[in-house]
N, C-alpha and C positions, 0 to 999 in steps of 0.2 A: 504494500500500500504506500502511494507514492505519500509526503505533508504538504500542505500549501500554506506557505507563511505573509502575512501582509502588514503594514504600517499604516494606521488609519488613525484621524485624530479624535480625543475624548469627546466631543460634540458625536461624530458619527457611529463611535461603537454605542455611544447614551442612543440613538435614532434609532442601531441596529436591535438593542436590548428591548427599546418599547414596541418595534414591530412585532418581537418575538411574542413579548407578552399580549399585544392584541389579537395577535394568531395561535396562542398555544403553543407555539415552536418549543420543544424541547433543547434545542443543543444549534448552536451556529455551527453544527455539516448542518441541520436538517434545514434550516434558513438557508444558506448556499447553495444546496443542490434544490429548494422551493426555489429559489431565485435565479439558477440557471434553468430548469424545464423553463419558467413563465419568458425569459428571453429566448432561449429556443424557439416556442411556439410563437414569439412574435417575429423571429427575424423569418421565422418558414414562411407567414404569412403575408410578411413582404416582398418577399424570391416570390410567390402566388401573383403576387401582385395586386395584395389588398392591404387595406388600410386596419391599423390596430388603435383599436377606438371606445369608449364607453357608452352606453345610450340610456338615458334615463324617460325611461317610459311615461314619469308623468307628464314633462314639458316637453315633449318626441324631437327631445335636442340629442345631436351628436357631438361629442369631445373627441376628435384625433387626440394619439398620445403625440407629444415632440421629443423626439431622443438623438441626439445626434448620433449614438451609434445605430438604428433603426434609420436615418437617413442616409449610412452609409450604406446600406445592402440595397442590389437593383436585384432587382426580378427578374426571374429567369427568362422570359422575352428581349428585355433589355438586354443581358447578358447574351442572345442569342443574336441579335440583332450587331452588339458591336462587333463579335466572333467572325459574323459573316460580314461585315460591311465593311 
């Protein structure tokens, strides 16, 4: 089993601690591998070439997420598109 070590400041492990506790998270793996599938399934979604969004049913508003790493992945048409062109 490989370790992953990281440098993050007291402000963001306090941020990492109270997500856990709003989610039940037992243990930061279970928070980091929660938090790589949900990036995962947003960058697939953008290779799809759809948009990762929230939709609140009572005002039938949509929220696009902005991520700049979520703006760096094109879609697999894009990607197929520059290939050949």
């Amino acid at each position: 089993m490989a370790r992953f070590q990281l440098d993050i400041s007291d402000d963001r492990l306090k941020e990492i601690e109270e997500l856990m506790a709003l989610t039940n998270t037992a243990t930061k793996k279970e928070f980091v591998n929660c938090a790589i599938t949900l990036l995962k399934w947003a960058i697939r979604q953008r290779q799809l070439g759809k948009s990762v969004a929230s939709y609140d049913d009572q005002t039938d508003k949509i929220k696009e997420l902005a991520m700049p790493i979520l703006d760096a992945v094109r879609s697999e048409e894009d990607q197929q598109r520059s290939d050949t062109g």
